[in-house]
N, C-alpha and C positions, 0 to 999 in steps of 0.2 A: 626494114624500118625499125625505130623504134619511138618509145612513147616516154614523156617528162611524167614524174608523178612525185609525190610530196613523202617525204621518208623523213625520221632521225635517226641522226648519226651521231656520235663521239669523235669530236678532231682531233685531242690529244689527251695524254692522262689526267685523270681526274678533273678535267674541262667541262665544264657544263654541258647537257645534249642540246641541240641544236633544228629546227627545222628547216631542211635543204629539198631544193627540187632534184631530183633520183633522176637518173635515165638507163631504162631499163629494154634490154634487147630483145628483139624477138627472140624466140626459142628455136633453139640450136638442134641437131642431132641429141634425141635424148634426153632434150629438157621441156620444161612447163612453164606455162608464167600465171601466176593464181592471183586473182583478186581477194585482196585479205579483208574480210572480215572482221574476225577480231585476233587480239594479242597481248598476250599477259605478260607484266612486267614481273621475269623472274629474275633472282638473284645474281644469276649467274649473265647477267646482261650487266647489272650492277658491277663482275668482277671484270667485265672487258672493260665499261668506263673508266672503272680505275687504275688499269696496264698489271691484273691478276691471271688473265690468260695468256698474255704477249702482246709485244707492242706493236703490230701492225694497222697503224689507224691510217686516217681513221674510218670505224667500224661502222656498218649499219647495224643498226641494232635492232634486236626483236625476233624471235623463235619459234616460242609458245603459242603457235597460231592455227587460225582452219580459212577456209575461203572458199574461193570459187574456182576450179580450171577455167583459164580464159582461152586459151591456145596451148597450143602441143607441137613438137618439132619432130622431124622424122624419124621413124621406126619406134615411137612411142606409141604402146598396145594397151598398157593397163589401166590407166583412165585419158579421160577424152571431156573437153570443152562442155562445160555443164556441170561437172561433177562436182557435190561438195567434201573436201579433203579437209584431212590433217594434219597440219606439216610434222615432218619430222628429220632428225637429223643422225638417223643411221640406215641410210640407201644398202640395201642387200645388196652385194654385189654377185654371190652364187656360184662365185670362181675360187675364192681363197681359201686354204685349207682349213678354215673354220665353216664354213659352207661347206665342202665337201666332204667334212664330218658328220653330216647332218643336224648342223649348231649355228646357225645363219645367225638368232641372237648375240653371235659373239663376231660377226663378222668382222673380221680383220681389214680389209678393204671397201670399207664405206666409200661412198664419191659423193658429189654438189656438180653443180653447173658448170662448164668449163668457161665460158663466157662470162664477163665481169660488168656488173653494176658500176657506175661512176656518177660524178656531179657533170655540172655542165660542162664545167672544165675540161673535163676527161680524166680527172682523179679519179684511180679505182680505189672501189670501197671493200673491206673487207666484212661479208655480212656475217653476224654471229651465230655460231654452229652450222655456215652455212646458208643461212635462210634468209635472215634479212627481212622481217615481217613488221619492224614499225614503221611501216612504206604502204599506200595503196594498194600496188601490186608488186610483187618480187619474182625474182627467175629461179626457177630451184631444179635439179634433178628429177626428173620424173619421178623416178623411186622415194623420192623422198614426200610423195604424195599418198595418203593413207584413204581410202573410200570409207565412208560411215554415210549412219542413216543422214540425210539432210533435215529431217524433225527437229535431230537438239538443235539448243539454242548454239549460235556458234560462239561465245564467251565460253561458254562448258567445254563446249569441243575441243579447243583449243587448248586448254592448261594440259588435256592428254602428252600434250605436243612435248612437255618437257617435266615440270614440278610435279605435278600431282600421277605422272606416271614414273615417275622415278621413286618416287615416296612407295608408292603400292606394290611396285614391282622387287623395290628391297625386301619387303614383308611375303610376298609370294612367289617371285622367282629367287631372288639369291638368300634367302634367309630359310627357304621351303619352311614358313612356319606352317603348323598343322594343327589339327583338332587338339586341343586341349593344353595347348603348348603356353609357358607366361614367357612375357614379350617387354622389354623395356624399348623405348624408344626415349633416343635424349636429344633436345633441341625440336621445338614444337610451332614452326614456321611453317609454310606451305608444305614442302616437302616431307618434314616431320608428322604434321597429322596425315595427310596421305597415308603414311605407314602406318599406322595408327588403322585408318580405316581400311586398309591390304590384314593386317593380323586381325585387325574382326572379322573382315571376309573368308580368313582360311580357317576360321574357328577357335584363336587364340580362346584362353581362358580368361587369362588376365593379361591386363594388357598397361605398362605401368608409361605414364607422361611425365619426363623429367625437364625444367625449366627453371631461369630465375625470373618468370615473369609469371604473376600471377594470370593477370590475362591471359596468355596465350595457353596458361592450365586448363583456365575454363574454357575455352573454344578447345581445345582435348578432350577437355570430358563431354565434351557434346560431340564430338566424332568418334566417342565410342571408348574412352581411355576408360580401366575400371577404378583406375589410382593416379595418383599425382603427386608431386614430388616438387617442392622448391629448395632446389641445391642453394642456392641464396642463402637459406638459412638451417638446410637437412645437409646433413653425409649421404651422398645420393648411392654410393655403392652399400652402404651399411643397411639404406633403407632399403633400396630394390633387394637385395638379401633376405633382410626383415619380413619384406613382402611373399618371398619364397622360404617360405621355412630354413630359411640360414643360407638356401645352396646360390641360389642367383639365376636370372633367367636363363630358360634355352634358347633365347635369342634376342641380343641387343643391338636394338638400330641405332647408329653414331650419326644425327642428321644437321651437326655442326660444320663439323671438317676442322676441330680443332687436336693439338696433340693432349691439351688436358684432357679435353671430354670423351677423344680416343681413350684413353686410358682408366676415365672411370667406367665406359664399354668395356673394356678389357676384366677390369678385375668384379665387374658386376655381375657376368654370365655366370651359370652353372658350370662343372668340371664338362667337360667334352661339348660346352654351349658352342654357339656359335655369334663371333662381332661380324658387324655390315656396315663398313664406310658406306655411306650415300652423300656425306656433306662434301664440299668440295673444299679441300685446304689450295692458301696460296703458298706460290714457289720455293719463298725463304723455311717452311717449317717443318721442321725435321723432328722426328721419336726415338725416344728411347724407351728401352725395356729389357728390363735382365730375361737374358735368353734362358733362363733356369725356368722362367717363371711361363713363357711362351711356350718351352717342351712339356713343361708338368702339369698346364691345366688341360692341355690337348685338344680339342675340338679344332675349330674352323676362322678362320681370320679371314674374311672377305672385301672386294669392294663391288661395289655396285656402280659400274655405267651405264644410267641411262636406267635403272631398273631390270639389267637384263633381259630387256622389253624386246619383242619381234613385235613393229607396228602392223604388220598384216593381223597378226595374232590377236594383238592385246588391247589392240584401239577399238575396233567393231564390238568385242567381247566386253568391254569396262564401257561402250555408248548402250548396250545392250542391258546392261546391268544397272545402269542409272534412268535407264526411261521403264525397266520393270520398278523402282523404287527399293532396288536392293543395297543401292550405294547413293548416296544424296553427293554427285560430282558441285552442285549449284552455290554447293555451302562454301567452299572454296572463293567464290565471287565475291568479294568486299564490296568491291567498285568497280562503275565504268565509267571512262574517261574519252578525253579526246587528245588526239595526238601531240596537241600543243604542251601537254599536261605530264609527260611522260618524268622531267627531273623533279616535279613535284612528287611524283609518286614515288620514285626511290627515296625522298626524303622521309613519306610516310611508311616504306617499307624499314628504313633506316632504326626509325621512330619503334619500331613493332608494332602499327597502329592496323596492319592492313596481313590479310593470308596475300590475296590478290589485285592488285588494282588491272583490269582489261582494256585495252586502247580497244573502242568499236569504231567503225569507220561506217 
């Protein structure tokens, strides 16, 4: 059997989203189908509607989410009907030679459901990173099911699923900033303060918020920025400099995905610092850089997917650490919305008006 339920989708590029009735299968060998909660509208939902990730529409959209297991399909052991999850969308797989490096956060062979969501039609839908959570319920990979306490709120729980762990995850897995370490991060969006509040978690010292919007400074400096920087009208590499006695941080977050603001990442580190793509560039944009200058300051040129996050890991430990009150996840929540609501929100995301707006159901 299966069951009709209410989802948005993207039918073509840059086309307005849309709400359509979903039909969604039971769960196959291996899969779950989860009553979603809630689901935050990240950016990167924003890059499918607009044919930034590929053109396979059209997409269901929605990622950033947590819910409920409603059912489970055979030889599924790790959670079970009841549980509250967190979606995510890098399933261990446990076989690949990153896995059996013992590096499962890098796992090379991710999976999703092998069974496809459609309209009534029978169009299949292509769900975003897999998940597919601006729908009632979606069918996802088991694996891609994360257990946490069911206390938090599920708005909170959810942004784990993608922005606000990818932001944290640049700052304490791929960036290993550390005690006393100064920290630039530039581009100060969801994602952006996340890392922000990952280099205060690992004990940054300073921790520098670079923006052309005033606004989004000040919601930085309330997640913890100890400086701030409006390139709008600063030299932001001159200043993050300024800020470090001449040398420039030991580690700059790039949480654009642009090649300009890669590059003032680039030349605003310290000699042997370390850069961390987290933003996500689209497909036409290419860099350049004199290779003279790429051997000569030395350190570390990184990108972050995904925060280098292992969800068994990182999810229970960052819900763990916002109900002690060591990390305020809640701040992230602008808004909560209803499903109908979702192209409005990308226009307030658009706007810079909003960290998060969450679909609750």
């Amino acid at each position: 059997m299966s069951q009709q339920v209410q989802g948005v989708i993207a039918p073509g590029k840059n086309q307005p989203v849309r709400v359509e009735t979903i039909v969604v299968p039971d769960p196959g060998p291996g899969e779950a189908v989860v009553k979603i909660q809630a689901c935050g509208v990240c950016h990167t939902d924003l890059h499918y509607k607009q044919g930034g990730i590929n053109d396979d529409f059209p997409f269901l959209l929605g990622h950033e989410a947590s819910g409920i297991v409603e059912s489970v399909g055979e030889g599924v052991t790790d959670v079970a009907p009841g549980d509250f999850v967190i979606l995510n969308w890098r399933a261990v797989c446990g076989s690949c030679r990153a896995c059996l490096r013992g590096r499962p956060q890098y796992c090379f062979s991710t999976h999703n459901a092998e069974q496809k969501m459609t309209l009534l039609d029978g169009t299949e839908l292509s769900p975003a990173l897999g998940i597919g959570a601006f729908a009632e319920k979606t069918l996802v990979a088991a694996g891609q099911c994360t257990k946490v306490d069911p206390a938090v709120s599920p708005a909170v729980a959810g942004l784990l699923g993608c922005g606000v762990m990818a932001g944290i995850g640049a700052a304490i897995n791929t960036g290993n900033v550390g005690r006393g370490d100064s920290v630039a991060v530039i581009g100060c969006g969801g994602v952006g303060d996340a890392a922000i509040v990952g280099a205060r978690l690992a004990g940054a010292a300073r921790i520098i918020a670079v923006d052309i919007d005033d606004r989004k400074l000040a919601t930085a400096k309330s997640m913890g920025a100890t400086h701030t920087v409006n390139s709008r009208t600063q030299d932001a590499v001159e200043t993050i400099r300024g800020l470090t006695g001449g040398n420039g941080a030991d580690v700059v977050i790039e949480a654009v995905g642009h090649p300009e603001t890669y590059k003032q990442a680039f030349y605003a580190r310290d000699l042997a610092g370390t850069v961390v793509l987290v933003g996500v560039p689209t497909p036409d944009m290419t860099l350049e850089l004199p290779l003279l200058d790429v051997f000569g300051r030395g350190g570390a040129l990184k990108s972050s997917w995904y925060g280098d996050c292992l969800p068994s890991r990182d999810f229970p430990m960052l819900i763990d650490l916002h109900q002690q009150g060591r990390i305020d996840l809640a701040a992230f929540v602008t808004e909560t919305i209803a499903l109908d609501e979702v192209e409005k929100a990308f226009e307030r995301m658009h706007e810079g008006d909003v960290l998060r707006s969450v679909v609750e159901f």
